[in-house]
C-alpha positions as YAML, in Angstrom:
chain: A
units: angstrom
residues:
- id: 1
  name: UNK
  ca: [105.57, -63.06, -78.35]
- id: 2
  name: UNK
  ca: [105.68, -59.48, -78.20]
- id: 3
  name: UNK
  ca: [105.79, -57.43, -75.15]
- id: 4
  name: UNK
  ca: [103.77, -54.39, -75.42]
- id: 5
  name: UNK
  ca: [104.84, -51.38, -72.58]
- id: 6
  name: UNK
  ca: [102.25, -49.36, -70.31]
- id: 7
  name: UNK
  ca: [102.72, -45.80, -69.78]
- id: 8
  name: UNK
  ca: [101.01, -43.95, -67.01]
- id: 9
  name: UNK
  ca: [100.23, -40.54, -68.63]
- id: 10
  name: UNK
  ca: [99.58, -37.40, -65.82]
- id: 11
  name: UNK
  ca: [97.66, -34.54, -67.11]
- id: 12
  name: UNK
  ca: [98.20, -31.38, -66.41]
- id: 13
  name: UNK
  ca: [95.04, -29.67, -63.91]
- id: 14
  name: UNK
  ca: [92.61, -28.29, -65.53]
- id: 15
  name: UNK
  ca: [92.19, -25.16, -63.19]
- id: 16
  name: UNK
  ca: [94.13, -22.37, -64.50]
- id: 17
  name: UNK
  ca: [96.73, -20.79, -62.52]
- id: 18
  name: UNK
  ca: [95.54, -18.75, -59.22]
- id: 19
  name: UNK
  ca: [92.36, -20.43, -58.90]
- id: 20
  name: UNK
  ca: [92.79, -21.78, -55.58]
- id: 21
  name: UNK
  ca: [93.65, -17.84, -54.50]
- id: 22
  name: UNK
  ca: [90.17, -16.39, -56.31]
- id: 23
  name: UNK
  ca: [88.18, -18.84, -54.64]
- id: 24
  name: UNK
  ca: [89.83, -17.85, -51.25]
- id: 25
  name: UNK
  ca: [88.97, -13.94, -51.85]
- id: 26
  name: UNK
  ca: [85.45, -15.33, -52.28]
- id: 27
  name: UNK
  ca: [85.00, -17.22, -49.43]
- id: 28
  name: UNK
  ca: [86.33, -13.95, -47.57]
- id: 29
  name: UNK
  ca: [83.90, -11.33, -49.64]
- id: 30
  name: UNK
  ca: [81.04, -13.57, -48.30]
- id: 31
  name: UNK
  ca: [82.03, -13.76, -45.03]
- id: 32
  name: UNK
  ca: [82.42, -9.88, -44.91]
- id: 33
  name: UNK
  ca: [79.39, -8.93, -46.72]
- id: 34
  name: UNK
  ca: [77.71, -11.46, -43.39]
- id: 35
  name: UNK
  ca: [79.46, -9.78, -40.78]
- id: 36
  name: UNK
  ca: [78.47, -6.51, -42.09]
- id: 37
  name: UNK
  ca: [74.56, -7.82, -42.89]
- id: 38
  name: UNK
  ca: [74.87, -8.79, -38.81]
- id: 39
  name: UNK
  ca: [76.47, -5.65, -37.89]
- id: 40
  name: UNK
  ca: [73.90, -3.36, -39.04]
- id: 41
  name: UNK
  ca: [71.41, -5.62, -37.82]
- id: 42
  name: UNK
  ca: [72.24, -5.20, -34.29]
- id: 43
  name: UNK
  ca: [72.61, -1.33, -34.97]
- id: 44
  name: UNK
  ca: [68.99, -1.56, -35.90]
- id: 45
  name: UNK
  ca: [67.97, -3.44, -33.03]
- id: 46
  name: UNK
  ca: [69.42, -1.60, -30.54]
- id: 47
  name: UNK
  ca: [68.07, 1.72, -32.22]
- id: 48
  name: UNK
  ca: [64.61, 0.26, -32.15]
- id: 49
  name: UNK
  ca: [64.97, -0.84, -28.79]
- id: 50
  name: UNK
  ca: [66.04, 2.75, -27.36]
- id: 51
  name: UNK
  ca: [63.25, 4.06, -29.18]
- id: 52
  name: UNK
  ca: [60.73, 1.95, -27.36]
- id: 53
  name: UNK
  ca: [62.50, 2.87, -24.30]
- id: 54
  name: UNK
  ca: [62.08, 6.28, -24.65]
- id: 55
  name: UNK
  ca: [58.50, 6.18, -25.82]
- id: 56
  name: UNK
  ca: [57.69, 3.80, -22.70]
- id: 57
  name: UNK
  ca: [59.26, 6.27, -20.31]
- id: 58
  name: UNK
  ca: [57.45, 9.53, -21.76]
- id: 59
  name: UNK
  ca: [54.23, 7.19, -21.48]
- id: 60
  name: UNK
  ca: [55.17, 6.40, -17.84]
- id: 61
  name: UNK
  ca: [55.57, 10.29, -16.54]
- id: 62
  name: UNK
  ca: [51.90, 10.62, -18.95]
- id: 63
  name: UNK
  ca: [48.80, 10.97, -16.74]
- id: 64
  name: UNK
  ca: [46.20, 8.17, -17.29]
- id: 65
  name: UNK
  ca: [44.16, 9.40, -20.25]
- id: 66
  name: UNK
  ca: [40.79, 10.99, -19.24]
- id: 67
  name: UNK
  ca: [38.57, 8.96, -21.21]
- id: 68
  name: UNK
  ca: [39.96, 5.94, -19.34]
- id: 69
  name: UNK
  ca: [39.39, 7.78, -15.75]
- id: 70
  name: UNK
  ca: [35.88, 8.79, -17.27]
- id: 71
  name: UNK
  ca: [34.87, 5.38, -17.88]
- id: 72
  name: UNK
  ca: [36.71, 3.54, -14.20]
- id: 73
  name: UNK
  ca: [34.10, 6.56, -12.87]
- id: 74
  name: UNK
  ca: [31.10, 5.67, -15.51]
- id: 75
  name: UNK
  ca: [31.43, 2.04, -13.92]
- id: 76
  name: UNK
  ca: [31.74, 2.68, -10.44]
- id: 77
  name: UNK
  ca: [29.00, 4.84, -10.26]
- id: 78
  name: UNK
  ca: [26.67, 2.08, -12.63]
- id: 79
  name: UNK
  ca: [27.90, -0.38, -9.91]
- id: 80
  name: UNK
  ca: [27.05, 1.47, -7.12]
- id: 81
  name: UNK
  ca: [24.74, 0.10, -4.27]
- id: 82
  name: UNK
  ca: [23.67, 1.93, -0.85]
- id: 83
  name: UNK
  ca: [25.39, -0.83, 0.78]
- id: 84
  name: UNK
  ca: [26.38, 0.50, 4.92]
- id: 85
  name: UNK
  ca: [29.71, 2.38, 4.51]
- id: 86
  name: UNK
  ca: [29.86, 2.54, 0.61]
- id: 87
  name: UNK
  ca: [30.67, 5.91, -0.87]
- id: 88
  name: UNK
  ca: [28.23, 7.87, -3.12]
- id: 89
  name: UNK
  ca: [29.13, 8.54, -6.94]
- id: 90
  name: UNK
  ca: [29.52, 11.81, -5.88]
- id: 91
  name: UNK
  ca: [31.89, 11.56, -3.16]
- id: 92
  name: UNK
  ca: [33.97, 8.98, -5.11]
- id: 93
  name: UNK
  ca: [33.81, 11.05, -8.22]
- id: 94
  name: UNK
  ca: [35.13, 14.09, -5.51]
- id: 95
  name: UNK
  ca: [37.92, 11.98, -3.85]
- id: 96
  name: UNK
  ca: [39.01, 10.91, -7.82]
- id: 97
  name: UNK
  ca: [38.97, 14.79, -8.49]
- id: 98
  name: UNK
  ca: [41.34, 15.63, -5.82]
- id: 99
  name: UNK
  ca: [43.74, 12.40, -6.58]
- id: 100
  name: UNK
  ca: [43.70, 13.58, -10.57]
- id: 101
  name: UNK
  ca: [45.31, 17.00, -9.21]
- id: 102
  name: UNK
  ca: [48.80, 14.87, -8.59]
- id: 103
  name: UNK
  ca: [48.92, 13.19, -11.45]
- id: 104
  name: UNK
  ca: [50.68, 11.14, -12.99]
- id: 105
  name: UNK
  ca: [53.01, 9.73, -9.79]
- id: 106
  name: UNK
  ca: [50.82, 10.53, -6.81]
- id: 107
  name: UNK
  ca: [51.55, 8.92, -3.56]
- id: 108
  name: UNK
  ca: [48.12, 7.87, -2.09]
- id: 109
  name: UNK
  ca: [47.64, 6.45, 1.35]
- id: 110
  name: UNK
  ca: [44.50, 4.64, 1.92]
- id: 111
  name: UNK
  ca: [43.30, 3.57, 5.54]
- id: 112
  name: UNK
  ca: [40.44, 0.71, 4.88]
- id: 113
  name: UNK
  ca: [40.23, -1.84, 2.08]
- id: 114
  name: UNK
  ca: [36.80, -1.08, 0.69]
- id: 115
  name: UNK
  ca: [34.70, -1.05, -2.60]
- id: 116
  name: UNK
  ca: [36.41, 1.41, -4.11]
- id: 117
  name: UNK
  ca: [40.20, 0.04, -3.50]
- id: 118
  name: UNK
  ca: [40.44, -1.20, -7.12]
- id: 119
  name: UNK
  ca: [39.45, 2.32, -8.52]
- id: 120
  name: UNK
  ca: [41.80, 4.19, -5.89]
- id: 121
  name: UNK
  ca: [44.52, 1.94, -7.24]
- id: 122
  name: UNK
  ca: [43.27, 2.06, -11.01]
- id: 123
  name: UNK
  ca: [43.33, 6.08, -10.67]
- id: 124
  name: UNK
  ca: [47.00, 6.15, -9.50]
- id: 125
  name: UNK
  ca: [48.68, 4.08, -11.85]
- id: 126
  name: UNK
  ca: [51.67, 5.80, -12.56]
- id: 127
  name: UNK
  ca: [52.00, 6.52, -8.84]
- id: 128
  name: UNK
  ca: [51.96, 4.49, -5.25]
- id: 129
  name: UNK
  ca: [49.29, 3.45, -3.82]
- id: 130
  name: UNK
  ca: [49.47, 1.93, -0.29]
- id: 131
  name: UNK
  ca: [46.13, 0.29, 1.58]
- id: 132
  name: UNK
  ca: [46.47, -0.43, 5.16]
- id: 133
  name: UNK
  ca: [43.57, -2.79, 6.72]
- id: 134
  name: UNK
  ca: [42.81, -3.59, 10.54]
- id: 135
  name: UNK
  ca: [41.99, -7.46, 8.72]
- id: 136
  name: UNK
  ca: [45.13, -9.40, 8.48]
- id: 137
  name: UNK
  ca: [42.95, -12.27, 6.37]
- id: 138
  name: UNK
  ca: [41.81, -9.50, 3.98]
- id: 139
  name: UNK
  ca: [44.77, -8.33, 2.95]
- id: 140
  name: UNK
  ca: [46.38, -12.06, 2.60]
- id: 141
  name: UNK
  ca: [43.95, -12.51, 0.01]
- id: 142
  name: UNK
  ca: [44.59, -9.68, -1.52]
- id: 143
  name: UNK
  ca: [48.13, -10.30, -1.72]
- id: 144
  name: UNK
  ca: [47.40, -13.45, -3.19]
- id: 145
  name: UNK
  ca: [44.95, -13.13, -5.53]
- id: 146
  name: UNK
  ca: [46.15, -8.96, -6.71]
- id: 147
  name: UNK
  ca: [49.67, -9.21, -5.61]
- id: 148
  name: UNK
  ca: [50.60, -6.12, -7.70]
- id: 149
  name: UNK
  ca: [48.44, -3.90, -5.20]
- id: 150
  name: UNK
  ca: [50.41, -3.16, -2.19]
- id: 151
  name: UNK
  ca: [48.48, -3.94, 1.54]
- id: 152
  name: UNK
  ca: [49.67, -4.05, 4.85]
- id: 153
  name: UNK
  ca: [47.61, -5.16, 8.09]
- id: 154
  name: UNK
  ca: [47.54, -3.12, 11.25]
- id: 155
  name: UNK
  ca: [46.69, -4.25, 15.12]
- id: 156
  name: UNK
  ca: [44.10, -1.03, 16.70]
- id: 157
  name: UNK
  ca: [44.35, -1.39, 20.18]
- id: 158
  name: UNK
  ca: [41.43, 1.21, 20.28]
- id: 159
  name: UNK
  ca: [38.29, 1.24, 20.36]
- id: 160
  name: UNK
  ca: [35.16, 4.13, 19.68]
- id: 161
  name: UNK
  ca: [34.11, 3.53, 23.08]
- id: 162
  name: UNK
  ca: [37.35, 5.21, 24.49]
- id: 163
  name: UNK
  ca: [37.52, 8.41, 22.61]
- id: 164
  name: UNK
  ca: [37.04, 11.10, 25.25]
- id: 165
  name: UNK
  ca: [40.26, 9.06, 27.39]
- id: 166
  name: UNK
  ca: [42.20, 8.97, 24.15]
- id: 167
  name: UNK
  ca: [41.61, 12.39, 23.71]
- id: 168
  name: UNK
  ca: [42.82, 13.27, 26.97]
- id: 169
  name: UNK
  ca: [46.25, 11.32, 26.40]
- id: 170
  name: UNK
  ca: [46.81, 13.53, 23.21]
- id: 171
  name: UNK
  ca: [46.19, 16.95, 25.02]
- id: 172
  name: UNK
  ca: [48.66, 15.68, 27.79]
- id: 173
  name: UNK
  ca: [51.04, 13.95, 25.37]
- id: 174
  name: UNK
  ca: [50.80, 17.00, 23.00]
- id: 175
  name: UNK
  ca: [54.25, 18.09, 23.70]
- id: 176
  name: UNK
  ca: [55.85, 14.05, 23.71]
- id: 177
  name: UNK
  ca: [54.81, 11.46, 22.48]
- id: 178
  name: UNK
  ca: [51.96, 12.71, 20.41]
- id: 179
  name: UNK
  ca: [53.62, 16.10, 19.27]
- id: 180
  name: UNK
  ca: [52.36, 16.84, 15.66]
- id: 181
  name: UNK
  ca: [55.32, 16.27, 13.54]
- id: 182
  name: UNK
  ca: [57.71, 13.16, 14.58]
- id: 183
  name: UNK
  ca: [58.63, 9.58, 13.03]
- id: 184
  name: UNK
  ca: [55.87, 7.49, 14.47]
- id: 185
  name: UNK
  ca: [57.95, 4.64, 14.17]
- id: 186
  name: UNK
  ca: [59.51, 5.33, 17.25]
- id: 187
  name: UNK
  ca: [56.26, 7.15, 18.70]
- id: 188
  name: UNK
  ca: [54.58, 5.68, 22.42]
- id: 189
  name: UNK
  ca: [51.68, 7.75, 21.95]
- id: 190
  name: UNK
  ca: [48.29, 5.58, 21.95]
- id: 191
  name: UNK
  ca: [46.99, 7.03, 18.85]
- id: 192
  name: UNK
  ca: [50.26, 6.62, 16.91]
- id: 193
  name: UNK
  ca: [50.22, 3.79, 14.19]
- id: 194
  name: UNK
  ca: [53.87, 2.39, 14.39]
- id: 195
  name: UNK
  ca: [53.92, -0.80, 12.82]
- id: 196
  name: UNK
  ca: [54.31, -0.40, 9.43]
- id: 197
  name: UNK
  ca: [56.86, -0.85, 6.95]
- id: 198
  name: UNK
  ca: [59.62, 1.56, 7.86]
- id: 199
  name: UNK
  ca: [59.59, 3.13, 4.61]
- id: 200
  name: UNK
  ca: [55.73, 4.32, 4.74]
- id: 201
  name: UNK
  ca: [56.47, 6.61, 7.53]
- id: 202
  name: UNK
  ca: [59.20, 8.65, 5.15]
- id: 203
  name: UNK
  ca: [56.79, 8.63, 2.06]
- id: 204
  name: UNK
  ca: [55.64, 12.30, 0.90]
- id: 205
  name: UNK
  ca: [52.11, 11.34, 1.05]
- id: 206
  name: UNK
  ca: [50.32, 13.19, -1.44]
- id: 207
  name: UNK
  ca: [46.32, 12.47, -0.48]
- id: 208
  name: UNK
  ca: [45.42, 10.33, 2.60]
- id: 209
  name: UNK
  ca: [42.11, 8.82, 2.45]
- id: 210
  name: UNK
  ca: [40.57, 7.56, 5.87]
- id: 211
  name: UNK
  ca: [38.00, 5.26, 4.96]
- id: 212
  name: UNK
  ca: [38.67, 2.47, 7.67]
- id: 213
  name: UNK
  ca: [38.86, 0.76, 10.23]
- id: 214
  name: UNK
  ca: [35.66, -0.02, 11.61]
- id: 215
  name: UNK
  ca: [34.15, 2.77, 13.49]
- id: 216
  name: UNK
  ca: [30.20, 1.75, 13.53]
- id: 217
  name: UNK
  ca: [29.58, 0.32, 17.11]
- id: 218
  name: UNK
  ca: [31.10, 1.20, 20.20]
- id: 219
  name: UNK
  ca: [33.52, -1.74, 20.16]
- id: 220
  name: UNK
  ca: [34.72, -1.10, 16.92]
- id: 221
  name: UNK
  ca: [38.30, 0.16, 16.42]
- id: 222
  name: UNK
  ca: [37.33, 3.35, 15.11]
- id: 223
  name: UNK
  ca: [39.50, 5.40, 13.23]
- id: 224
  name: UNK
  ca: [40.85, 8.06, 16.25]
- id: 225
  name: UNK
  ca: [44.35, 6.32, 15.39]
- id: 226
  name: UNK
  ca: [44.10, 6.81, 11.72]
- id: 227
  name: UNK
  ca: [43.10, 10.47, 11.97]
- id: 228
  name: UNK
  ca: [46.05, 11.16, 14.32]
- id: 229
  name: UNK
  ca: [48.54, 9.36, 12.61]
- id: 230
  name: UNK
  ca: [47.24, 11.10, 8.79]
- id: 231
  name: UNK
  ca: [48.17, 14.40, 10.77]
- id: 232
  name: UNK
  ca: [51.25, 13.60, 11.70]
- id: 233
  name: UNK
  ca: [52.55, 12.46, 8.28]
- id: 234
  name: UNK
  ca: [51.09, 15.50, 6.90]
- id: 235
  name: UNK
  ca: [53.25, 17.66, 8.81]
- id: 236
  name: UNK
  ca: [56.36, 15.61, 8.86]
- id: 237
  name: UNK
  ca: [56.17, 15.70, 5.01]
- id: 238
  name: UNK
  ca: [59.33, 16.06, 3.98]
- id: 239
  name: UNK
  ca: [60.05, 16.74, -0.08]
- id: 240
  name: UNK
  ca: [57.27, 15.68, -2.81]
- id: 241
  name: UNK
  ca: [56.12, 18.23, -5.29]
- id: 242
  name: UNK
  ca: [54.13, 20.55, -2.82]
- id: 243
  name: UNK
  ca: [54.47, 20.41, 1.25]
- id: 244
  name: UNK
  ca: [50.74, 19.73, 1.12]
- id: 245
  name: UNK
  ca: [48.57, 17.07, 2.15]
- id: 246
  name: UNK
  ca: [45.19, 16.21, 1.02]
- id: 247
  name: UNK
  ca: [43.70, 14.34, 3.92]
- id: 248
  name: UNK
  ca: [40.19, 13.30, 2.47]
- id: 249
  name: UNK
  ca: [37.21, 11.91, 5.65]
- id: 250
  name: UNK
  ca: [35.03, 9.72, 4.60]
- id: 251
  name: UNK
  ca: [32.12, 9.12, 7.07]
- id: 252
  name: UNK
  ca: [32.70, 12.56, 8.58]
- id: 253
  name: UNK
  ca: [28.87, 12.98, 9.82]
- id: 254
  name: UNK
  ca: [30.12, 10.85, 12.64]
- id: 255
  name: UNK
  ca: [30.66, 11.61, 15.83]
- id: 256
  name: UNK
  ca: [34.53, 10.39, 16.25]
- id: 257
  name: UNK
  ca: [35.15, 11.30, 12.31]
- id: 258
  name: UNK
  ca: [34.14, 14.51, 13.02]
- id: 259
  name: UNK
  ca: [35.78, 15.19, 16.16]
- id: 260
  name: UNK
  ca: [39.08, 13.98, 15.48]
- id: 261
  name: UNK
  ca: [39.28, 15.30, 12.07]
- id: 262
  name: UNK
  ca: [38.85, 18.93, 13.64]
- id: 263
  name: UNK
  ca: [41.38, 17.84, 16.59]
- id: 264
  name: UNK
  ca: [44.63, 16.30, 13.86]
- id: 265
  name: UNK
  ca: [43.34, 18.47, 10.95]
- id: 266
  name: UNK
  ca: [42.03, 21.34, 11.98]
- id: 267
  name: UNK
  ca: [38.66, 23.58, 10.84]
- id: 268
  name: UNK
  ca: [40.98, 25.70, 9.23]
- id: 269
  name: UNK
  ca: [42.06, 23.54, 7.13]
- id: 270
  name: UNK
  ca: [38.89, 22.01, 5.96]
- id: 271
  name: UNK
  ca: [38.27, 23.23, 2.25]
- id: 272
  name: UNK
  ca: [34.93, 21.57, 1.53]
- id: 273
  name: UNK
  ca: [32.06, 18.76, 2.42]
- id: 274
  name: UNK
  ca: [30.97, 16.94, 0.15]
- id: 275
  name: UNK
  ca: [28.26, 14.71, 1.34]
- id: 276
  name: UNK
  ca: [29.98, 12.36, 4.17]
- id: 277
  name: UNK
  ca: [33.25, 13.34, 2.77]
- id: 278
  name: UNK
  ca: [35.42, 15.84, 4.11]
- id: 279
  name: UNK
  ca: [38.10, 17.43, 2.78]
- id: 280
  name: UNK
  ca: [41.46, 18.79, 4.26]
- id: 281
  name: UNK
  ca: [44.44, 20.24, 3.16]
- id: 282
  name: UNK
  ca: [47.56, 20.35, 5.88]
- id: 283
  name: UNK
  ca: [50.69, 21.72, 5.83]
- id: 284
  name: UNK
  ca: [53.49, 21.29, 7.25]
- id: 285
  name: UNK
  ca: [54.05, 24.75, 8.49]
- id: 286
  name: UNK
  ca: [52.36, 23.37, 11.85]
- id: 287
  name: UNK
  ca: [56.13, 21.30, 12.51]
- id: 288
  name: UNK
  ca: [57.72, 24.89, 14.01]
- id: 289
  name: UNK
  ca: [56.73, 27.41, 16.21]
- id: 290
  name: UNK
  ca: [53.19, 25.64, 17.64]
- id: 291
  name: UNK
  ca: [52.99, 23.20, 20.32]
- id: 292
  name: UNK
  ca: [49.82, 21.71, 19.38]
- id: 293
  name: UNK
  ca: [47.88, 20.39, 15.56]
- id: 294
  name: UNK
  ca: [45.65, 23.29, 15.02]
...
């Protein structure tokens, strides 16, 4: 019986020499040609980003574009009712005239939450826009249902009956407590508003507008604090792009409007009427050298 022997036979591979390396250099060309494809990606991005940056910021220093004040106006004045205390197209249209000349980042301080707030607030968008309200319940909702518009609630311990003794205070407080150009934060005078946010009292107020509190009945708050206290920050104005105040009166056929307005703001300083709304422009010249507002 014959044997027959098995060989096991190993073949040579089949890859030629230096393949392994080649596929290697591959594996790194791809990985470069990635990085780089990343790379400039990013570059891109970034670029594109800094781009929109720039173009957001030159839009943010822009003022609001005419045709969009000429239609918040065209709207208003389509809306508007002679409900008690409401402004007249004209007079709003006036008031928006005067906030337009600060534009884009006018600071605007508003004393009454009224019809118009939205508009005030619309107008100024680029700038600040503060509202301060005798209702604390008033500007709660506000806060909740607008919380980018910026309210603050204030106590009047006055009232429209007292005006002649809160007159008299001033004139004997004129050189104290209710001198013309101070940081009513720390002011005793009984005209002074003081409890605010400490920041609104070193705010280069552009345009005041006092359109509140209450000031129809003689138990109504009245606005003889609001007056004296849009005086004061007038001439303690300290930096801003002019040392000007506009102080605009709304309601200024009335007796305590009227009275107080020429007491904190002076007739000199009135530049016009235009229905029931009085405007003022105050200085702060009046800080040095005089004892009393006007």
């Amino acid at each position: 019986m014959k044997s027959t022997a098995k060989f096991i036979v190993i073949h040579p591979p089949l890859h030629k020499p230096g393949g392994g390396g080649a596929i290697a250099a591959y594996h790194r060309t791809v990985l470069t040609v990635i990085i780089l494809f990343f790379s400039l990606a990013f570059c891109l991005s970034l670029y594109a980003t800094g781009n929109r940056e720039a173009t957001f910021a030159v839009r943010d220093d822009s003022p609001l574009p005419g045709s969009v004040s000429d239609a918040l106006l065209h709207y208003a004045a389509e809306n508007f009712t002679s409900v008690k205390n409401r402004m007249s197209p004209a007079e709003v249209k006036y008031a928006a005239d005067v906030l337009q000349r600060c534009a884009p980042r006018c600071n605007l301080l508003v004393f009454g939450l009224t019809h118009e707030m939205f508009l005030w607030n619309s107008l100024n968008l680029r700038g600040r826009t503060v509202f301060v309200d005798e209702s604390a319940y008033l500007v709660s909702i506000l806060e909740e249902r607008h919380p980018s518009i910026e309210a603050y609630d204030v106590h009047y311990l006055t009232k429209v009956s007292e005006l002649r003794d809160l007159i008299q205070h001033y004139k004997a407080e004129i050189g104290g407590e209710c001198r013309p150009a101070q940081n009513l934060l720390f002011s005793d005078c009984k005209l002074a508003i003081n409890d605010l946010p400490n920041y609104v009292y070193d705010v280069a107020w552009d345009v005041i507008l006092v359109d509140g509190p209450r000031g129809y009945d003689e138990d109504s708050p009245g606005r003889m604090s609001a007056l004296f206290t849009a005086g004061v920050l007038a001439r303690s104005k300290k930096g801003g792009a002019t040392t000007l105040t506009h102080v605009l009166v709304h309601e200024f056929d009335r007796e305590v409007e009227r009275e107080c307005s020429y007491e904190f703001l002076c007739r000199e300083n009135l530049v016009q009427i235009n229905e029931t709304l009085a405007h003022f422009v105050v200085g702060e010249s009046y800080a040095a050298g005089k004892l009393g507002f006007c």
